[in-house]
C-alpha atoms as a printed R data frame, in Angstrom:
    type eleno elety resid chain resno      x       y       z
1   ATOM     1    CA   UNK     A     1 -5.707 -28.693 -31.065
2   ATOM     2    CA   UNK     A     2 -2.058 -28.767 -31.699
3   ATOM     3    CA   UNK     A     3 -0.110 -26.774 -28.946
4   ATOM     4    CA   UNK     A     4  3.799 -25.765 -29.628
5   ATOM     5    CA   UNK     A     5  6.094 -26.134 -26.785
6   ATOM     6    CA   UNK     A     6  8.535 -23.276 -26.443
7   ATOM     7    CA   UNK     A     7 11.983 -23.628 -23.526
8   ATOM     8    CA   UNK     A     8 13.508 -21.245 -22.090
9   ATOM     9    CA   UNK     A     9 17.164 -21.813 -21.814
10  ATOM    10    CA   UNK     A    10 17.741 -18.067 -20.191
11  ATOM    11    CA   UNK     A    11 20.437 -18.700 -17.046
12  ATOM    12    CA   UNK     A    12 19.013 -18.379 -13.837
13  ATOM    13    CA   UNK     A    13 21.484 -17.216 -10.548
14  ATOM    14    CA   UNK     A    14 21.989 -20.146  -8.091
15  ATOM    15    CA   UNK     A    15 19.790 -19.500  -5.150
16  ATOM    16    CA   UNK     A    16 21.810 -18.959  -1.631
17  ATOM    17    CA   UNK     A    17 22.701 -22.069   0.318
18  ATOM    18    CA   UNK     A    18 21.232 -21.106   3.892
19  ATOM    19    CA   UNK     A    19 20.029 -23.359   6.137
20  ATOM    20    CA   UNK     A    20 16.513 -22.866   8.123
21  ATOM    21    CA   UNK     A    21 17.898 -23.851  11.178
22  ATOM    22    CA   UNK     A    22 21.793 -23.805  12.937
23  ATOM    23    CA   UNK     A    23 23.344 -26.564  13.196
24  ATOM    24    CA   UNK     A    24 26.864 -27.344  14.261
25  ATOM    25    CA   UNK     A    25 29.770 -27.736  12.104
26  ATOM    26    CA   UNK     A    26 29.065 -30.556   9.431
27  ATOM    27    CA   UNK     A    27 30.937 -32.141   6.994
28  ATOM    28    CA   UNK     A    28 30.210 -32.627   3.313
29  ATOM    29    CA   UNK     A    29 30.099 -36.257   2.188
30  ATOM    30    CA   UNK     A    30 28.343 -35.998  -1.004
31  ATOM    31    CA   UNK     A    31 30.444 -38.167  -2.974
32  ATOM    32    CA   UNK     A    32 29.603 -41.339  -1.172
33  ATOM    33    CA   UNK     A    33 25.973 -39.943  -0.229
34  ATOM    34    CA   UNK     A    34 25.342 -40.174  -4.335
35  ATOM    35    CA   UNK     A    35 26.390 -44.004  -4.209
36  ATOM    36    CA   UNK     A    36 23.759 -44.337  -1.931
37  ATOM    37    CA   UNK     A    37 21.283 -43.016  -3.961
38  ATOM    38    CA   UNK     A    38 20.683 -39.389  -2.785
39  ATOM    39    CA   UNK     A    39 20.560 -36.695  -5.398
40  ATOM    40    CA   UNK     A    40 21.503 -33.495  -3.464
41  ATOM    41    CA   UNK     A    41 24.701 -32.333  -1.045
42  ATOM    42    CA   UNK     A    42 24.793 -34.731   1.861
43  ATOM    43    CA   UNK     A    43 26.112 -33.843   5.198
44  ATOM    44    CA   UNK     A    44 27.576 -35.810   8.102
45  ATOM    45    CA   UNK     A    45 27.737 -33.589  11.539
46  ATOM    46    CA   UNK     A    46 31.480 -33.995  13.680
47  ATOM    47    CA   UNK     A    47 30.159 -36.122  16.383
48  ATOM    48    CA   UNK     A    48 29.082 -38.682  14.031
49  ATOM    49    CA   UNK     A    49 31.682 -38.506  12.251
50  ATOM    50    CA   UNK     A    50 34.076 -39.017  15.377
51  ATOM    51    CA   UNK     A    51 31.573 -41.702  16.451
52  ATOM    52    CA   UNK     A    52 31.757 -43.789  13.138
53  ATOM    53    CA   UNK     A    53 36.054 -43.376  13.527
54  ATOM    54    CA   UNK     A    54 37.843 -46.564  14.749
55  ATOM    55    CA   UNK     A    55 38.759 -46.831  18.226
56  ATOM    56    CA   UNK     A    56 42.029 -47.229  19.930
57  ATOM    57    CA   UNK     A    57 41.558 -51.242  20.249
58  ATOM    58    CA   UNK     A    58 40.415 -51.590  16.806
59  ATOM    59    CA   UNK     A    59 43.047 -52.977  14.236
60  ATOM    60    CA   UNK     A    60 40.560 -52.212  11.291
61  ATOM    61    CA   UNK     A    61 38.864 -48.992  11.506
62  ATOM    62    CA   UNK     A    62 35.989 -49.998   8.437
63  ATOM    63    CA   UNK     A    63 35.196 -45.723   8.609
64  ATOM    64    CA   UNK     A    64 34.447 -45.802   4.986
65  ATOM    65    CA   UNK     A    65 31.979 -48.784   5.218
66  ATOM    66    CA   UNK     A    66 30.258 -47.948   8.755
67  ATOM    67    CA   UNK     A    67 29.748 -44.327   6.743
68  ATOM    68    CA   UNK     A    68 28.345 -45.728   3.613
69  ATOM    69    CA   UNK     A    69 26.227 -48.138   5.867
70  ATOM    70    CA   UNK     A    70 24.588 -45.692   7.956
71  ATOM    71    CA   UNK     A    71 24.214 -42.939   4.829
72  ATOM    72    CA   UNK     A    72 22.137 -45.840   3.443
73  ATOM    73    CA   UNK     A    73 19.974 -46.362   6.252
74  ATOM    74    CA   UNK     A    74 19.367 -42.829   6.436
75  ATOM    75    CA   UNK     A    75 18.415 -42.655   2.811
76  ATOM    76    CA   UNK     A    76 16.305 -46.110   3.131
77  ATOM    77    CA   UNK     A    77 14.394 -44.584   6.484
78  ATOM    78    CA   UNK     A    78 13.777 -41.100   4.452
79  ATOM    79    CA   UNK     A    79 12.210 -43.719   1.057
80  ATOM    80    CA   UNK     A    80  9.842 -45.384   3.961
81  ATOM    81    CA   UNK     A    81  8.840 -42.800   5.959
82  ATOM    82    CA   UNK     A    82  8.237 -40.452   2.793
83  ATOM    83    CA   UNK     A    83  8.715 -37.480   5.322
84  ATOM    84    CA   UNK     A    84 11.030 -34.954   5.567
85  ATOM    85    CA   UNK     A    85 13.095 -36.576   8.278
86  ATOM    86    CA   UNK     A    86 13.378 -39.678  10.222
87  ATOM    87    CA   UNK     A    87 15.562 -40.995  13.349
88  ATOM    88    CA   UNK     A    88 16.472 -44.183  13.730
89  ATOM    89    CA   UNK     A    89 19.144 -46.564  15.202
90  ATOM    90    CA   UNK     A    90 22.275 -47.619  13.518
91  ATOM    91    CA   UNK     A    91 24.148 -50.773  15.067
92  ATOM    92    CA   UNK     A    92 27.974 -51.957  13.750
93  ATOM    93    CA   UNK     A    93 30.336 -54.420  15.161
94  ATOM    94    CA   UNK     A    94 33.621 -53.433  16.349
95  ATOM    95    CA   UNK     A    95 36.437 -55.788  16.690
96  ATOM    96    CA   UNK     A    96 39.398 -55.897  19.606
97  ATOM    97    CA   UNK     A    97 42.566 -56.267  17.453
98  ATOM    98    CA   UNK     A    98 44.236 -58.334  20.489
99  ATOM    99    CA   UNK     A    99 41.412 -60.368  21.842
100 ATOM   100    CA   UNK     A   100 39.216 -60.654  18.748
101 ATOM   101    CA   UNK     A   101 36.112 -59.804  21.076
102 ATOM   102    CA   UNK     A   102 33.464 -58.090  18.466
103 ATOM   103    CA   UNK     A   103 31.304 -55.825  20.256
104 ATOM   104    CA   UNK     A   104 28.279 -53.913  18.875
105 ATOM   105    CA   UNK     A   105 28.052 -49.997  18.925
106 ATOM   106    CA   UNK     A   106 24.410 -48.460  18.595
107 ATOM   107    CA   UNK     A   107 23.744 -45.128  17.830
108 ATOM   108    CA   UNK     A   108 20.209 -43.356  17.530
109 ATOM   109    CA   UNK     A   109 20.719 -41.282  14.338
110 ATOM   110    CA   UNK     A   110 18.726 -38.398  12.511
111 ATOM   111    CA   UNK     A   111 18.046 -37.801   9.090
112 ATOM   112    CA   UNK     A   112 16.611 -34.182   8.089
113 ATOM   113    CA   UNK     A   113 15.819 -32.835   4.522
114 ATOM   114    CA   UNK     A   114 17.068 -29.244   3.889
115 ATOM   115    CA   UNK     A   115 15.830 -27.409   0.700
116 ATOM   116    CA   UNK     A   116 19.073 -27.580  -0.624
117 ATOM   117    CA   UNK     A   117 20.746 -30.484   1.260
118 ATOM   118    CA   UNK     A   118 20.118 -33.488   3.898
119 ATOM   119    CA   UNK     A   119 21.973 -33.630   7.489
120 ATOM   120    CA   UNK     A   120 22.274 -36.712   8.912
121 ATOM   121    CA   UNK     A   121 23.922 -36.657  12.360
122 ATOM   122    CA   UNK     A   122 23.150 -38.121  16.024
123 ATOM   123    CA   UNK     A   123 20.595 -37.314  18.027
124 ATOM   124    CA   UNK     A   124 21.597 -34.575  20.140
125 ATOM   125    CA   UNK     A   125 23.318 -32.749  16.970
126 ATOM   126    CA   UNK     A   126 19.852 -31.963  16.166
């Protein structure tokens, strides 16, 4: 039997952006977070953000990269673990400008899916 499929192009309004839960002040890197492969708003919270910053002794900060690095472990760990959030550690060389000495930073990250977005921050921010 032959069934007709009908659409319904009527405009919905945009539900509210809330979060379930407070978290501290994050920043909206969606733009790179879409490189990555995720397909809604992506946020990074301020410590991770200072974290990921070049220090004083570094010639070459590499933000951008260490950024897009650790938004695609995040979105890598979420693919895996199939869950709605994951933690893991996220390791990147940093280089003394004067002695050339590379040194590795860790930091033990978190990944959490919102309805409407994903936070990805350290730890603690969570």
């Amino acid at each position: 039997m032959p069934m007709q499929l009908t659409l319904d192009f009527t405009p919905n309004p945009p539900l509210p952006r809330t979060r379930l839960v407070h978290y501290p002040t994050c920043l909206d890197v969606s733009q790179v977070a879409h490189g990555v492969g995720f397909t809604t708003n992506v946020e990074v919270s301020v410590a991770l953000q200072d974290a990921l910053e070049p220090i004083q002794s570094e010639e070459d900060g590499d933000y951008d990269q260490r950024l897009y690095d650790a938004l695609w472990l995040a979105h890598f760990q979420l693919s895996l673990d199939q869950s709605r959030s994951a933690t893991f550690t996220f390791a990147f060389p940093r280089k003394h400008w004067k002695t050339e000495e590379i040194t590795e930073a860790s930091l033990r990250l978190r990944v959490e899916t919102q309805p409407q977005s994903v936070l990805v921050g350290l730890l603690p921010d969570f």
